[in-house]
TIZADO-149506 format. One record per atom (N, C-alpha, C): residue number from 1; y, x, z. Coordinates in pm, 1 decimal. Example, Ala and Ser with C-alpha at 12.3 -4.5 7.8 and 13.67 -1.06 7.14 Angstrom:
milum,py,px,pz
1,-569.0,1319.0,780.0
1,-450.0,1230.0,780.0
1,-330.0,1320.0,780.0
2,-225.0,1285.0,708.0
2,-106.0,1367.0,714.0
2,3.0,1290.0,787.0
***
This chain:
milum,py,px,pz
1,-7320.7,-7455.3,319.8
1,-7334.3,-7313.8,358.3
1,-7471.7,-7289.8,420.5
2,-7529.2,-7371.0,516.9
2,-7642.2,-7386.6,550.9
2,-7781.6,-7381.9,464.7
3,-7759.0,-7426.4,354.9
3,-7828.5,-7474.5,262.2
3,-7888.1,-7371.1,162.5
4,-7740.3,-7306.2,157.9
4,-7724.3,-7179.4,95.9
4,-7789.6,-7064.6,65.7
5,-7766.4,-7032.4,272.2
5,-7825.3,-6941.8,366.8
5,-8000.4,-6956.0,376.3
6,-8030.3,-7090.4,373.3
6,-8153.4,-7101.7,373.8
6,-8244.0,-7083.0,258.5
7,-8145.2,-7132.1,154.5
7,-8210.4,-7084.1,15.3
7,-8213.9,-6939.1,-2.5
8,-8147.7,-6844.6,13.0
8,-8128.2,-6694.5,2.9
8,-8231.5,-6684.5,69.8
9,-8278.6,-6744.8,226.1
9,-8352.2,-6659.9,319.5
9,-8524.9,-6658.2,241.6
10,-8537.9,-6824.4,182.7
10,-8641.1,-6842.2,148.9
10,-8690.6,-6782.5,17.3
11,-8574.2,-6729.6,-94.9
11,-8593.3,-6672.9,-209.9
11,-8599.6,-6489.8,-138.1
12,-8572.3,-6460.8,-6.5
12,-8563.5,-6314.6,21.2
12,-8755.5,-6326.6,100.1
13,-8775.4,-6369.9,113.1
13,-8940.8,-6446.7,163.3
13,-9048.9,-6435.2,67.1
14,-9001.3,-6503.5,-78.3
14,-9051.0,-6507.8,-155.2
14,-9075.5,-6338.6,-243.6
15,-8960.1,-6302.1,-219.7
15,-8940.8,-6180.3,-327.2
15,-9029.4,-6080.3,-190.2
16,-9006.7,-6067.5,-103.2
16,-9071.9,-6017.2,-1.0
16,-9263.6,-6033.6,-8.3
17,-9255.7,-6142.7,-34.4
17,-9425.4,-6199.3,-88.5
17,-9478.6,-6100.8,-201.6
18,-9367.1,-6092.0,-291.6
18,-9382.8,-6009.9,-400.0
18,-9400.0,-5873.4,-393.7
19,-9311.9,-5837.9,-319.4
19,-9305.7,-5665.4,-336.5
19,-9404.1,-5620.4,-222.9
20,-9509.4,-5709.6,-114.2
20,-9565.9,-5680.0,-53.0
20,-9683.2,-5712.6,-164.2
21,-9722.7,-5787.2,-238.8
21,-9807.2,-5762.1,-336.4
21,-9825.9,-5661.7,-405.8
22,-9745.2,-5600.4,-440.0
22,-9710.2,-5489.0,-546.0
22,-9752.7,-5377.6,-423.3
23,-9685.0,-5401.9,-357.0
23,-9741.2,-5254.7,-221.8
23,-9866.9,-5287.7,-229.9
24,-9950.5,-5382.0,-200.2
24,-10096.8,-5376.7,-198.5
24,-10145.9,-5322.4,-309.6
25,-10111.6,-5352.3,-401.8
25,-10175.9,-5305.9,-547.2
25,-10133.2,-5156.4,-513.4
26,-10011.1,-5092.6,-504.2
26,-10028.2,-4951.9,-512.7
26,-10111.2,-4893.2,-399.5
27,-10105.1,-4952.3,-292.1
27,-10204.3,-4892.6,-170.8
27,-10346.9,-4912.5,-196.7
28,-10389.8,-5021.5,-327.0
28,-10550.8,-5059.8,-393.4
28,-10541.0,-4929.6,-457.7
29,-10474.7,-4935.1,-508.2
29,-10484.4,-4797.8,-637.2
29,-10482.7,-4647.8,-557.6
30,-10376.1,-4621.2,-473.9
30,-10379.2,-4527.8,-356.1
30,-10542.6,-4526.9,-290.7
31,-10616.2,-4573.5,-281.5
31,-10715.2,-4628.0,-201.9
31,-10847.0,-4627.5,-277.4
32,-10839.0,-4653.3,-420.8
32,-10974.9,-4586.7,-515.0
32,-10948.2,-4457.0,-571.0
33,-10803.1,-4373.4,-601.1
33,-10789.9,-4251.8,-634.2
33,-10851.3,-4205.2,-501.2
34,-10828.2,-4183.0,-384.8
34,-10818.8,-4141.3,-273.0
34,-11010.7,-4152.7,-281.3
35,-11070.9,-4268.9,-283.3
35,-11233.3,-4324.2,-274.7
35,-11278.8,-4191.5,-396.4
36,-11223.0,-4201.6,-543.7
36,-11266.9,-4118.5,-649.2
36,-11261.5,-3955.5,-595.7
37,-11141.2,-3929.6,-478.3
37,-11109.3,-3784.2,-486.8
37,-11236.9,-3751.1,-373.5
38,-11282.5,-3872.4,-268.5
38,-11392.3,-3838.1,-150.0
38,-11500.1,-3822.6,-229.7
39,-11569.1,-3921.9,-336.9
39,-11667.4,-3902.3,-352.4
39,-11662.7,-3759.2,-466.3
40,-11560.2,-3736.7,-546.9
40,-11582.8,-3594.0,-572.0
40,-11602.0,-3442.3,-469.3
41,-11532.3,-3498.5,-392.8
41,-11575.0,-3388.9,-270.8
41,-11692.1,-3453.6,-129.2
42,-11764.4,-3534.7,-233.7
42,-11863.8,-3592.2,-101.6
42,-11952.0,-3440.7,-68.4
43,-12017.5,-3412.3,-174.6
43,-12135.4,-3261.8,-198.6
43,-12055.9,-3187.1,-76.9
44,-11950.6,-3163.9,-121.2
44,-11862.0,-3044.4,0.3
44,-11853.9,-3073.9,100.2
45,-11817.6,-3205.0,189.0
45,-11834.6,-3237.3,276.8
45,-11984.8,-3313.8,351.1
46,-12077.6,-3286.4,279.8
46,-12177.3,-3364.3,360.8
46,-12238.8,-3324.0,498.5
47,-12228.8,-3144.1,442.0
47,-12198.4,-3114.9,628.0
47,-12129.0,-3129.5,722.7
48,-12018.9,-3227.2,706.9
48,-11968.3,-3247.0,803.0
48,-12027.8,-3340.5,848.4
49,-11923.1,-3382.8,945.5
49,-11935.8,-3492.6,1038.6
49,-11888.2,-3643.4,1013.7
50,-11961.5,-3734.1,988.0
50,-11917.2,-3846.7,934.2
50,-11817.2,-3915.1,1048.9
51,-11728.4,-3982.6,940.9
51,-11624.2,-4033.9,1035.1
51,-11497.5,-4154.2,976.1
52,-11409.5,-4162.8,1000.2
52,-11288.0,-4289.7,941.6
52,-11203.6,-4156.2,835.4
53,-11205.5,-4243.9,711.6
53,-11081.3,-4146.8,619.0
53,-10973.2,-4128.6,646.4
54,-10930.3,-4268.2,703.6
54,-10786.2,-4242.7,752.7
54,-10781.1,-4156.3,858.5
55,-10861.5,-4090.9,955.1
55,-10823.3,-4034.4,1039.5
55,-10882.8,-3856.9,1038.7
56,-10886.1,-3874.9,897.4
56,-10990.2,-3730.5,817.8
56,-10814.1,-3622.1,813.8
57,-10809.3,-3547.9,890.1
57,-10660.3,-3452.8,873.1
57,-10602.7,-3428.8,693.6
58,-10695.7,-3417.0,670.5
58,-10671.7,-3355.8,513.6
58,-10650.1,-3477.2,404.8
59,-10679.6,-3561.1,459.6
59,-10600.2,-3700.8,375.2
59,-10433.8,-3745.6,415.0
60,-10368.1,-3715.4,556.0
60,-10251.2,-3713.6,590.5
60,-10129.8,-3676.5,450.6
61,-10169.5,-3583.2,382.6
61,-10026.3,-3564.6,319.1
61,-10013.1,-3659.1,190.1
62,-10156.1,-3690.7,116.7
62,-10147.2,-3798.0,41.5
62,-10163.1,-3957.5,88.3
63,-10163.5,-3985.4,197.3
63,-10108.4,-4139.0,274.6
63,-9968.1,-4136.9,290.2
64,-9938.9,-4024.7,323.6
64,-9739.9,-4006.4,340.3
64,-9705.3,-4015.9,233.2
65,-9769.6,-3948.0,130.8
65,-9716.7,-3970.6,-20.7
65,-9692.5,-4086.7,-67.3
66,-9794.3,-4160.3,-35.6
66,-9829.5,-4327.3,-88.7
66,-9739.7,-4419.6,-8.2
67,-9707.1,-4382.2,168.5
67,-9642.3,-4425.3,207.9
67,-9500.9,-4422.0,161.8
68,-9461.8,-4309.6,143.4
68,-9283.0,-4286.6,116.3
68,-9265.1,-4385.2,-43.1
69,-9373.1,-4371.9,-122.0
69,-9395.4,-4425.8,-284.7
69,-9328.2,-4613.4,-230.4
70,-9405.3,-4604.7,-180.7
70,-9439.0,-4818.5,-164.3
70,-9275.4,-4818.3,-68.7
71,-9265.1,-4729.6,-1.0
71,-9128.3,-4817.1,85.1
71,-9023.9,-4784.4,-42.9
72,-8974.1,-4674.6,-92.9
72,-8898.4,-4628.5,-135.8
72,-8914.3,-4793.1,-263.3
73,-9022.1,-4796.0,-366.0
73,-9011.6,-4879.3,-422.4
73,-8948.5,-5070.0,-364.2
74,-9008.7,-5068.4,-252.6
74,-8978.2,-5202.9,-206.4
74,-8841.8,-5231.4,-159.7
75,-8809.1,-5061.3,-112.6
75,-8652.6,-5101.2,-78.9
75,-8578.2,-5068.8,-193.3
76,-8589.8,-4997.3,-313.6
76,-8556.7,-5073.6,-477.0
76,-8505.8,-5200.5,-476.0
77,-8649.9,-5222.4,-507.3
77,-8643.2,-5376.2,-524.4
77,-8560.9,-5450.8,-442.7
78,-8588.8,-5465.4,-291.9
78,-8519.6,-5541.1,-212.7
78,-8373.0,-5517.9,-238.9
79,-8354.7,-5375.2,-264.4
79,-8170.8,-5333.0,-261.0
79,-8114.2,-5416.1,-421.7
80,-8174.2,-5459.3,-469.3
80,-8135.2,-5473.4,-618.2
80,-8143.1,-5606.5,-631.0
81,-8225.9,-5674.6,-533.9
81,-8225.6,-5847.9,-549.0
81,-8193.7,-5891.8,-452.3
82,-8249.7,-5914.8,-290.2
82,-8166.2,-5971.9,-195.9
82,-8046.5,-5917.7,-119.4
83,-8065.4,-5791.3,-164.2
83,-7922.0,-5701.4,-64.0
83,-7802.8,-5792.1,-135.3
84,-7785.1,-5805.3,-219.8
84,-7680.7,-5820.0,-312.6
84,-7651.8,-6005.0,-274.9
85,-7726.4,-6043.1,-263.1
85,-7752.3,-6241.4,-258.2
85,-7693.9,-6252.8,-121.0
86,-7777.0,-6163.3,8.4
86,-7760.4,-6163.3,147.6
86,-7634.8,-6123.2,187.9
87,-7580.3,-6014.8,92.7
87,-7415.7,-5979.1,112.3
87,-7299.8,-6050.6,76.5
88,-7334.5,-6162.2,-25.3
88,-7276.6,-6224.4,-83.9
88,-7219.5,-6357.1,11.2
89,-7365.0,-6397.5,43.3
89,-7364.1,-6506.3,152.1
89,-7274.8,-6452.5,251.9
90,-7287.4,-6309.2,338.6
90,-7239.5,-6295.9,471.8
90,-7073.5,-6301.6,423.7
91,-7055.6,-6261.7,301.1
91,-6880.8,-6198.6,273.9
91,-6840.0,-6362.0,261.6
92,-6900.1,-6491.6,176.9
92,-6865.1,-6580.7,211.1
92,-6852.4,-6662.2,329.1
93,-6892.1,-6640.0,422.3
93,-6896.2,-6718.2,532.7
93,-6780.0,-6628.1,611.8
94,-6841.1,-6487.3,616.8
94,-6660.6,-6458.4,675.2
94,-6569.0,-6501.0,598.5
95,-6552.2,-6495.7,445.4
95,-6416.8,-6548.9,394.9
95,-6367.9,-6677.4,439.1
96,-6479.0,-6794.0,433.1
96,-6441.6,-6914.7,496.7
96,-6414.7,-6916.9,686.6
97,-6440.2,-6831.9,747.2
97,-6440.6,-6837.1,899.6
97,-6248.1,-6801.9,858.6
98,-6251.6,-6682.2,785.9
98,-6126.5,-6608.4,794.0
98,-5991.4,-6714.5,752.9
99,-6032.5,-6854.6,666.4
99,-5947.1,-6912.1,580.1
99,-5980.0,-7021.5,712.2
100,-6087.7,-7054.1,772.3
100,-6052.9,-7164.9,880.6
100,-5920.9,-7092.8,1016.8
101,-5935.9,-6996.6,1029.2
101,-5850.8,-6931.2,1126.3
101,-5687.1,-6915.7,1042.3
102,-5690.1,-6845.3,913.9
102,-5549.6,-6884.5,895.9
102,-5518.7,-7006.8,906.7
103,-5585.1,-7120.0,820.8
103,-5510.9,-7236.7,881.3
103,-5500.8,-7328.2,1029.5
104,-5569.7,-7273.0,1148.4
104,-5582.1,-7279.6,1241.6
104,-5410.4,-7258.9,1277.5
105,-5450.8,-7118.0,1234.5
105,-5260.4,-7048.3,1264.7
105,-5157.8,-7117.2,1228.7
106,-5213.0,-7145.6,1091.5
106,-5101.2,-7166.1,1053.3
106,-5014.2,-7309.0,1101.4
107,-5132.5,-7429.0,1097.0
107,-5098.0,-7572.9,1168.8
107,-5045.9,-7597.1,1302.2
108,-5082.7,-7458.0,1396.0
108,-5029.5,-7398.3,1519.6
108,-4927.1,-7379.2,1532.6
109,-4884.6,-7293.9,1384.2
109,-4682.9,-7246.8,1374.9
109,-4634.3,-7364.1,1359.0
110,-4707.4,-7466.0,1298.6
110,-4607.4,-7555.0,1248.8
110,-4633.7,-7625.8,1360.2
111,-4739.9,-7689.9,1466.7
111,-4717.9,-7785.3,1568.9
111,-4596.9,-7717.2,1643.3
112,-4611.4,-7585.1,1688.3
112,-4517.6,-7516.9,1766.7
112,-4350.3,-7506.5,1690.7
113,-4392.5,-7528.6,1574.9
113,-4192.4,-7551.7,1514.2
113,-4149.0,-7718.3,1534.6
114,-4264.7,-7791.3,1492.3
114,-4229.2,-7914.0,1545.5
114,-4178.4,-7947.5,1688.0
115,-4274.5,-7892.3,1773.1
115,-4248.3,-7915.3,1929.1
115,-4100.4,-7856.2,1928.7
116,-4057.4,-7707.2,1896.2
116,-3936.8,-7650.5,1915.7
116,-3816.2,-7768.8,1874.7
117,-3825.2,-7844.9,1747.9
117,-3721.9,-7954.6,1716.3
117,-3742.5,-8063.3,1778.2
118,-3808.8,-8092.9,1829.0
118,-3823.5,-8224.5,1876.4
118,-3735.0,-8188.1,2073.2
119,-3816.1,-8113.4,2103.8
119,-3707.8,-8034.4,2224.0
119,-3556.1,-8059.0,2192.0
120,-3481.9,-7928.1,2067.7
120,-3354.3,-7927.0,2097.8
120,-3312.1,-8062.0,2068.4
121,-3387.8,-8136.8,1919.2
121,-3336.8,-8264.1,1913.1
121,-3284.1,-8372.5,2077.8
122,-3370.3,-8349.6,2157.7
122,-3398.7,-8425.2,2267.5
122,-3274.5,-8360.2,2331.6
123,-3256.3,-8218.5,2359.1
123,-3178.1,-8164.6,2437.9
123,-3041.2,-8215.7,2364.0
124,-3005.9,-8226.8,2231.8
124,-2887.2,-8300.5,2131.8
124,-2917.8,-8458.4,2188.2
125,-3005.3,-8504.2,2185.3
125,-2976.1,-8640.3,2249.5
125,-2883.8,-8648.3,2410.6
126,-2964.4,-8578.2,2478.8
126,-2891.7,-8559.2,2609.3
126,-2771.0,-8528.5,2609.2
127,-2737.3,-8451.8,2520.8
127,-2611.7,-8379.7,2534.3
127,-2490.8,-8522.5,2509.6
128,-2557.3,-8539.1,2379.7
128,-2451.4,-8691.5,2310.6
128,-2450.3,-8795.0,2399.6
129,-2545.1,-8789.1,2475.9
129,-2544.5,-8906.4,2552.6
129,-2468.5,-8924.3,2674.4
130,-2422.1,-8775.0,2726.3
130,-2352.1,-8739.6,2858.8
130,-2189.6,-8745.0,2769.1
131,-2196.0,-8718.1,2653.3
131,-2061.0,-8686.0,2594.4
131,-2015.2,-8824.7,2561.0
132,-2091.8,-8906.0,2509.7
132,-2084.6,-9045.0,2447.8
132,-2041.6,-9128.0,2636.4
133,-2094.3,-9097.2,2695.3
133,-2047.0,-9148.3,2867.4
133,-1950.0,-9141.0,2924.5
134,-1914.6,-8997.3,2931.1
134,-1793.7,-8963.1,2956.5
134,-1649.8,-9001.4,2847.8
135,-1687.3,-9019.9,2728.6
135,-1582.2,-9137.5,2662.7
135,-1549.3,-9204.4,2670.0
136,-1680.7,-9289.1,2690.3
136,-1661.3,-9431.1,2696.3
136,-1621.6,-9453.7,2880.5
137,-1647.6,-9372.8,2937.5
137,-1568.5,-9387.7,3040.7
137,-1425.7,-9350.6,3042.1
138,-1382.1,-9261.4,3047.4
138,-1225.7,-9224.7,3004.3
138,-1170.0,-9336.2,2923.4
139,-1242.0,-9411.9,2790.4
139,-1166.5,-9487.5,2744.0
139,-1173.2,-9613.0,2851.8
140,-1255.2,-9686.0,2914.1
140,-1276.8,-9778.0,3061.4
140,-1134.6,-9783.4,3142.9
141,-1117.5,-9628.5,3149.5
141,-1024.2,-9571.3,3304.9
141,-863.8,-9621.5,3214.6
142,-870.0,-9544.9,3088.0
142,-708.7,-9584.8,2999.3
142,-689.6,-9728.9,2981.4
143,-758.9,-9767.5,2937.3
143,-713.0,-9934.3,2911.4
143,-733.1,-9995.0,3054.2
144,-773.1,-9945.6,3146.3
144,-789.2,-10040.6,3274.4
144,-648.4,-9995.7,3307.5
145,-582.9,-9843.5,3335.0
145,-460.6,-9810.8,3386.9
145,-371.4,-9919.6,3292.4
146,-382.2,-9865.6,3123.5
146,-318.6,-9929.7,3031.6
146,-243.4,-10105.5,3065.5
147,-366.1,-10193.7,3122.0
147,-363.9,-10292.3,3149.5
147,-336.6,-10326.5,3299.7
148,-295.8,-10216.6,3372.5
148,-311.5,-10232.2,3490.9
148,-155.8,-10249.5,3474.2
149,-63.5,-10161.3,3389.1
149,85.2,-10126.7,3389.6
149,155.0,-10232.0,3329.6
150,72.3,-10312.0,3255.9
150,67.0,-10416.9,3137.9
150,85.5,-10556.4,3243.0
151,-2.5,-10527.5,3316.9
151,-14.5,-10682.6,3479.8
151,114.7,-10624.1,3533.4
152,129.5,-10509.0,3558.1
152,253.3,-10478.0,3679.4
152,414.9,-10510.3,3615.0
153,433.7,-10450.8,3453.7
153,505.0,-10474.7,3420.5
153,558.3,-10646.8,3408.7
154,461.4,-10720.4,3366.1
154,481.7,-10868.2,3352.4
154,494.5,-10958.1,3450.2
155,441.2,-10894.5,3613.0
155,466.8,-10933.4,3697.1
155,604.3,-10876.6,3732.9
156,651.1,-10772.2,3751.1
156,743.7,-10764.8,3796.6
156,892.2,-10839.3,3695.0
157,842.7,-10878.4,3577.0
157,918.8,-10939.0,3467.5
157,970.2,-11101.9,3561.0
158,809.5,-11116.1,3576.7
158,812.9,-11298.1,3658.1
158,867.1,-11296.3,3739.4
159,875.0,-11203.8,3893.6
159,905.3,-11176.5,3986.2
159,1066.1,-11166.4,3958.1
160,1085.2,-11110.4,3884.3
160,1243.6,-11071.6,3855.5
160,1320.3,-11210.7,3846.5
161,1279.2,-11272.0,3720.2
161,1319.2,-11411.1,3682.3
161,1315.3,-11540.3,3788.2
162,1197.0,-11542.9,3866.8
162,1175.8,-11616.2,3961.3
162,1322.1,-11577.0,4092.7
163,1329.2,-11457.6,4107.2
163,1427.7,-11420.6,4166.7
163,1579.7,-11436.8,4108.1
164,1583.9,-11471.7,4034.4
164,1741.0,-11506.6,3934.8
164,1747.1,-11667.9,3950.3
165,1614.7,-11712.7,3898.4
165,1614.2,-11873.7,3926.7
165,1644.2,-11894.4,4074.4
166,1595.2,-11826.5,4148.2
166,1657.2,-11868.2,4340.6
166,1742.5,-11861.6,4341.3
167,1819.8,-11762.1,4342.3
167,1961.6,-11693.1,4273.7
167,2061.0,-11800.3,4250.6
168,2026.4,-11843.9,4149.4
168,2121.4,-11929.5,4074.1
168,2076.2,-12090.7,4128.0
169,1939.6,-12110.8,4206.7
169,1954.0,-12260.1,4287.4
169,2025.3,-12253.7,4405.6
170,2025.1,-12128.9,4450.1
170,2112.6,-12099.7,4565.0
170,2283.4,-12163.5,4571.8
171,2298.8,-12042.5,4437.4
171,2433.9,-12059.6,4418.0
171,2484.8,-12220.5,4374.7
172,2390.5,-12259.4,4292.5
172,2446.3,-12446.3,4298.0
172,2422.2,-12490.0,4420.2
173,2322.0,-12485.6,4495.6
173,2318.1,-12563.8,4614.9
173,2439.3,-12536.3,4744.5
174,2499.7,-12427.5,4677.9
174,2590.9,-12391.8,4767.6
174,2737.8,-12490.9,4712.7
175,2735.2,-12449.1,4564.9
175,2889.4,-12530.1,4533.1
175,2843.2,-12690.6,4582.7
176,2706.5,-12716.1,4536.9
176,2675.0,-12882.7,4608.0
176,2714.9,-12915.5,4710.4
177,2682.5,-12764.1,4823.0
177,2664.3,-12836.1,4936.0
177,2858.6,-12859.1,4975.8
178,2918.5,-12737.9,4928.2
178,3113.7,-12759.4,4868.3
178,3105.2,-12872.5,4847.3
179,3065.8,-12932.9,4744.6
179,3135.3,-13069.3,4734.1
179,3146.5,-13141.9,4783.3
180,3017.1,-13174.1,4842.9
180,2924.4,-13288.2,4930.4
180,3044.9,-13241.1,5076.6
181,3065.1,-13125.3,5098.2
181,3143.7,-13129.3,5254.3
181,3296.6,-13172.2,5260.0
182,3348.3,-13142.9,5114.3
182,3501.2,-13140.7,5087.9
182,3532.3,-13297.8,5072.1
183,3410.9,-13366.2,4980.5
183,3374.8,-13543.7,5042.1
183,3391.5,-13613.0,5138.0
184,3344.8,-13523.4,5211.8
184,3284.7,-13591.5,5345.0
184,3416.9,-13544.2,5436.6
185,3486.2,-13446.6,5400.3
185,3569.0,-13456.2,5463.8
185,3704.8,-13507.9,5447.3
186,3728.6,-13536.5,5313.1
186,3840.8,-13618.8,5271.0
186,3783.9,-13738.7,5338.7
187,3688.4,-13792.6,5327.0
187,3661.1,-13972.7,5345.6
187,3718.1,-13940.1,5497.1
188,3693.0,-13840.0,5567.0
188,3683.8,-13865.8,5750.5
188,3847.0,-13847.8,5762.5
189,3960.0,-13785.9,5693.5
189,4077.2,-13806.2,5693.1
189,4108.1,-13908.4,5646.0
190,4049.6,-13982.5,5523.1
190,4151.0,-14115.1,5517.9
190,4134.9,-14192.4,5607.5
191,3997.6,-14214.2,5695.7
191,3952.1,-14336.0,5767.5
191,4080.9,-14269.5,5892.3
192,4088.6,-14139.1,5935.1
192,4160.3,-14133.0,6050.3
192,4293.6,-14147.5,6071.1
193,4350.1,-14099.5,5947.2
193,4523.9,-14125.4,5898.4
193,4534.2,-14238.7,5833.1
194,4405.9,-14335.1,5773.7
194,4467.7,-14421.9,5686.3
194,4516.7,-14378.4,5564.4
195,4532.7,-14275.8,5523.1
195,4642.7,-14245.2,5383.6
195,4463.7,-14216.6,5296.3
196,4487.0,-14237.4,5145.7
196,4397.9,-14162.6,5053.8
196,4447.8,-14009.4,4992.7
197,4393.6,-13890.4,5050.7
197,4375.7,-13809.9,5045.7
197,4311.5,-13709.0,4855.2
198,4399.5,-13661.1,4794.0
198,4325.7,-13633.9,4668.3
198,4203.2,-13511.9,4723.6
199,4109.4,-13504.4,4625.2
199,4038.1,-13422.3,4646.8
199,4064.4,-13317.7,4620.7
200,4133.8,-13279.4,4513.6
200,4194.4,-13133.1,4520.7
200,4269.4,-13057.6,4614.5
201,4372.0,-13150.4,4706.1
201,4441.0,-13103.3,4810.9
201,4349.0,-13067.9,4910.5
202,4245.5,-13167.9,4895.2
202,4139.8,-13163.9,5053.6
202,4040.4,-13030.6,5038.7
203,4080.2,-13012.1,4921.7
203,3947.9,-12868.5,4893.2
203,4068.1,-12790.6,4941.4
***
């Protein structure tokens, strides 16, 4: 673009070189008509007062003439070759400023839609993660009760049985300890009467 710009400026330089040539030539030519029209009226003026042409009143409307001639032509020219090159250049460089700014925008919408998902995503992580906690806790709390009822029940199973087994060593140690006394007390009647005593009578 640089390159561009510089080439336009230096071909608007060049053409400028030109049409200031061409102005000289018409202001040469302006400048011996003007020399041809003094020395035809030299005779008429010799009584005057010698002095600068350009600053002679009565030459004013044909210098304006020559003047309006040479601009009017140069800005022709200029309007017809660099106006057109120089406009070209400026409409491209805004078009490219204008196409760097849409996509400016546009990579903007999209960082800013990215950022927006990456947020709720994050805020969906959090969420699952408090929900995924609270499960897995609740499921923690059930199988701990679960297993808690699971120990109580089986203990009180053992506890029960252990209590039936006393139960029932009790109750033999009791008919034992019957026998062992109904023994002991037949033997202490025969030794005292002498007679043998059956054990069934002695119970």
């Amino acid at each position: 673009m640089k390159t561009s710009v510089l080439y336009t400026c230096k071909t608007g330089l060049r053409s400028a070189l030109v049409y200031g040539a061409v102005a000289v030539s018409f202001i040469s030519g302006a400048s011996l008509a003007y020399a041809e029209e003094v020395a035809h009226h030299a005779e008429e003026g010799a009584h005057k007062a010698a002095g600068l042409p350009q600053l002679d009143p009565s030459s004013y409307p044909s210098q304006v003439f020559w003047l309006f001639l040479v601009f009017a032509v140069l800005y022709f020219l200029f309007k017809k070759k660099n106006l057109p090159e120089i406009s070209q250049v400026i409409e491209n460089r805004a078009e490219r400023i204008r196409n760097d700014l849409d996509s400016a925008q546009s990579l903007r919408t999209q960082v800013e839609a990215v950022q927006k998902a990456y947020e709720e995503n994050l805020d969906k992580a959090r969420l699952d993660a408090v929900v995924s906690y609270k499960q897995a806790e609740e499921k923690i709390k059930l199988d701990t009760e679960k297993e808690m009822k699971a120990f109580q029940a089986r203990s009180s199973k053992q506890v029960a049985d252990t209590e039936s087994r006393i139960e029932d060593a009790k109750a033999q140690a009791m008919k034992d300890i019957n026998k062992v006394a109904s023994e002991v007390a037949v033997d202490a009647v025969e030794k005292i009467i002498g007679v043998r005593v059956k054990e069934a009578k002695a119970a």
